[in-house]
N, C-alpha and C positions, 0 to 999 in steps of 0.2 A: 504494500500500500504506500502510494504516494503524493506529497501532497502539490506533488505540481501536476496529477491527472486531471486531464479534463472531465467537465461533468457527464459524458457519455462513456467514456472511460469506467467511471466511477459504476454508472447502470448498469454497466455489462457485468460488472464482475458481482454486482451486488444480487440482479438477475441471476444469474449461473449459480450462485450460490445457494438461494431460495428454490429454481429449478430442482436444483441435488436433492432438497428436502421433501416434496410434497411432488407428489402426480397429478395433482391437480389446477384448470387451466380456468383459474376465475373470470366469471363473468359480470361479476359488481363488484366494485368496492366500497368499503363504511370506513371514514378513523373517525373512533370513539373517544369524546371528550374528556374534560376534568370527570369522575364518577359515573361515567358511562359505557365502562370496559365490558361490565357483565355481559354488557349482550352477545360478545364473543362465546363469550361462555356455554351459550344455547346452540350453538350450529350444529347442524348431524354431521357424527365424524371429523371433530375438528380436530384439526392438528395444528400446535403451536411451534413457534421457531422463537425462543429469545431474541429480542436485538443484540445484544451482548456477542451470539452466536452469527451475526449477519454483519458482514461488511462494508462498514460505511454507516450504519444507523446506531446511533449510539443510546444506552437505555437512558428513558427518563428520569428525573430526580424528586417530580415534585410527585404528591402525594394522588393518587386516584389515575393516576397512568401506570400501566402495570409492566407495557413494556415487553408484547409479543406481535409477530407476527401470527396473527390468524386464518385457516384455509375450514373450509367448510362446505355446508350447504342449505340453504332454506329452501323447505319442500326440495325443487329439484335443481333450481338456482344456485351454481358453485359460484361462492363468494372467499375474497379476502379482507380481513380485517382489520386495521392498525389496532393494538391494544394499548391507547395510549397514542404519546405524541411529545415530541421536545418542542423547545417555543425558545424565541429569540432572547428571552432574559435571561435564560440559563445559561448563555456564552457563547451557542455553539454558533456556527458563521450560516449563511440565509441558505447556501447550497445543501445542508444538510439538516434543515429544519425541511425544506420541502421534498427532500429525497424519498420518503418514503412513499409520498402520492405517486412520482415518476416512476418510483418500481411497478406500484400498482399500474400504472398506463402502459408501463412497458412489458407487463405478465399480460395485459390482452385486453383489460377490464372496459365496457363499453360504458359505463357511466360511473361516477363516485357520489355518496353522500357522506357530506361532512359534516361533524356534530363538534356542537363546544356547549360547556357553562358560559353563561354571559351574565352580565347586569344588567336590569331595566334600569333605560331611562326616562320611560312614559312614567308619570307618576299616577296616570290611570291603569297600569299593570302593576300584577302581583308575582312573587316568590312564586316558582312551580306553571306559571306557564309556558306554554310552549312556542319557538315562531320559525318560520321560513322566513330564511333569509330573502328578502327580494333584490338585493343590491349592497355594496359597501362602499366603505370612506378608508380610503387609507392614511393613517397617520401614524404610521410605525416607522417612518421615515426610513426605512428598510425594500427596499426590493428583488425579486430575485430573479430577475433578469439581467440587471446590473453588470454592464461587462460585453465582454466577446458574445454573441448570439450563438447558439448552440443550432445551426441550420438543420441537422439532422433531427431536433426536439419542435422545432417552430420557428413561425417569422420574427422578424427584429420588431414587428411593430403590433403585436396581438392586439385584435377587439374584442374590449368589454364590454360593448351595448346590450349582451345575453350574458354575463358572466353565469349568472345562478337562473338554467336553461329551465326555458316556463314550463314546457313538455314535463321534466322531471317534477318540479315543481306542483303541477299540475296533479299530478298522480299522489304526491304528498298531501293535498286536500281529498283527494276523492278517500285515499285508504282513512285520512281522519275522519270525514265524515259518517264511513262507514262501521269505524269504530267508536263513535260517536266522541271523539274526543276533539275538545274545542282546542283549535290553533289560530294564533293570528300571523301577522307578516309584517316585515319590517325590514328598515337598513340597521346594518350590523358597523360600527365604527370600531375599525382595529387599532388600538393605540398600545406600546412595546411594553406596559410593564417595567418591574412586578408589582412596584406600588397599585395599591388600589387611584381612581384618578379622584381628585378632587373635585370638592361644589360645584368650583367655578368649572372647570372642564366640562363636568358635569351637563351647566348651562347651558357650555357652549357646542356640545354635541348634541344639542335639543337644538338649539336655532338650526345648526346644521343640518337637521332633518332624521336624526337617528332613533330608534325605537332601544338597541342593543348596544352592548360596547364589552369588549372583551380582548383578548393578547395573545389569541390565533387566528386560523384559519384563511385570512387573508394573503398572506403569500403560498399556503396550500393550492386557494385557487385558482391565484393567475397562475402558478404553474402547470397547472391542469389547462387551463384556457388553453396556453402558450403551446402545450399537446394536443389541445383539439379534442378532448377531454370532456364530454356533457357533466357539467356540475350540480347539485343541489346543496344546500345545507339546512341544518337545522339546529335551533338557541333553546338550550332550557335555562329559563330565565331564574337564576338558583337566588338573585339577592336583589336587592331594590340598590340603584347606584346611590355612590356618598351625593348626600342631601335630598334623596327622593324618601326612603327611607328613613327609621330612626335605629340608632344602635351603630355599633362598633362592624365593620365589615371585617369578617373572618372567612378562611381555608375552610372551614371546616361545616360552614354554613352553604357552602357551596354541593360539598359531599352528601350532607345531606339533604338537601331538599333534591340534588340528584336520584340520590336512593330512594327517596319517596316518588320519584313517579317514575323509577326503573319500568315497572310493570306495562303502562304504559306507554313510554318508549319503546321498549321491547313488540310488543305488536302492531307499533305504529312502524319499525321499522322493518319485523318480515314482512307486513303487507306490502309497502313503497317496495322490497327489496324483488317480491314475489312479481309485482309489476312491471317494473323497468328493467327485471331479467328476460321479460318474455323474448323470445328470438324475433 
C-alpha cells in the first residue's frame, strides 16, 4: 500500500480484496448511520468482512458504527452494507471517507441508500422523525473531487440538479406509506464537525433553507453522482438542533432515539431495498 496510488489504484485492490471474500455480486447498496448498523444485522446469509481486514477503509472510532462490510440478501435482493462509516473529523483525508461508497459502485450496485442521525432544524419537528433527503448544502468546506479528475470514475464537472434521484426517492414514500409510517422531506446541511453547531448556525441554516444538519453523507454522495450512481438518502432526526431544542446535546441521545425507531427503519428499509432491486 501506497500512499502516492491513485484513487483507482486504491478501488482495485480494495475490490479484489472484498471479491476474495464473498460470492456474492450486490445489487443495492445501504451505509448505515450513527445507531443504524442493526439492520445489517437482519440480511439472509450475511456475511461480514471487518474494515480492519479491507484495504484502504479504515475502522470507525466513534460510537454506533461498528465497522463491517456487509453482503446479504433481502427477500431475493443481494445487497451490500457499510456497517458504519468514518467522517471527516476523525482525520482521515476526503478520499477515504468516501471510498467505501466507490467500492460499493464499483462491486456492480445499481443504486445506494444512504442513512445518517441528523439534527432538526425545523422547530416544528421532533426527536425520532424521519426524512428524505430532497437536496443538500455543503458547508464542510471539504470536497472530494478536489484534485486530478479520476476520468475512469467521472466527469470533471458532475451534475447535481438530481443528486438525491426522485425515482429512488419516490419509492421511499410509496414503501412509507405502505407501512404506514409518517416521513417528511427536507435539505440536509453538511457542516465538518464534531462540535455540535451553534444557535446562531443554527439560525442561519434555517434562513438557508435546511430542515436537517449533520457531519456526513454529503461527500458520500457527490461521489456516487461523480459515478453515475442513482442516490437516495434518509435523516433520523435523533435530536432537536442547539437552540430548537432544550437541554445539553449529547452522543448518546442520538443512539438512542436511533434505537427506538430501529424497528421501523428496519422495514422501511427492506421495503425501499425490495423495490429498487427489482431488475
Amino acid at each position: 500500500m501506497s500512499e502516492h496510488q491513485s484513487v483507482v489504484e486504491r478501488l482495485e485492490e480494495t475490490v479484489k480484496a472484498v471479491r476474495a471474500r464473498t460470492s456474492i455480486t450486490p445489487r443495492v447498496g445501504v451505509v448505515l448511520g450513527s445507531g443504524l448498523g442493526a439492520f445489517a444485522d437482519t440480511l439472509r446469509g450475511v456475511e461480514k468482512i471487518p474494515y480492519a481486514e479491507i484495504p484502504h477503509i479504515p475502522p470507525p472510532k466513534v460510537i454506533g458504527h461498528a465497522g463491517n462490510l456487509c453482503f446479504g440478501h433481502v427477500d431475493d435482493v443481494p445487497v451490500v452494507c457499510m456497517q458504519g462509516r468514518v467522517h471527516l473529523y476523525e482525520g482521515h483525508p476526503i478520499w477515504q471517507v468516501v471510498h467505501g461508497v466507490r467500492v460499493m459502485a464499483r462491486l456492480g450496485v445499481s443504486c445506494v441508500l444512504v442513512t445518517n442521525a441528523a439534527g432538526g432544524v425545523d422547530p416544528t419537528w421532533a426527536a425520532g422523525d424521519l426524512m428524505v433527503v430532497t437536496d443538500h448544502i455543503n458547508l464542510m468546506y471539504h470536497h472530494p473531487l478536489i484534485g486530478p479528475n479520476e476520468e475512469a470514475l467521472g466527469t470533471r464537472f458532475p451534475d447535481m440538479s438530481n443528486a438525491y434521484d426522485k425515482a429512488l426517492r419516490a419509492k421511499l414514500a410509496a414503501v412509507s406509506e405502505h407501512e404506514k409510517l409518517p416521513l417528511r422531506e427536507g435539505v440536509y446541511a453538511g457542516l465538518l464537525g464534531p462540535s455540535y453547531e451553534t444557535p446562531a448556525e443554527i439560525r442561519m441554516l434555517r434562513v438557508l433553507g435546511a430542515q436537517a444538519v449533520g457531519m456526513s453523507t454529503v461527500p458520500e454522495v457527490i461521489a456516487l453522482r461523480h459515478m453515475r450512481v442513482p442516490v437516495a438518502a434518509l435523516s433520523c432526526i435523533t435530536n432537536l438542533a442547539a437552540g430548537v431544542g432544550s437541554g445539553e446535546l449529547d452522543h448518546s441521545e442520538v443512539e438512542a432515539i436511533a434505537k427506538a425507531r430501529r424497528e421501523d427503519l428496519q422495514r422501511l428499509l427492506r421495503g425501499w431495498i425490495v423495490e429498487a432491486g427489482k431488475p
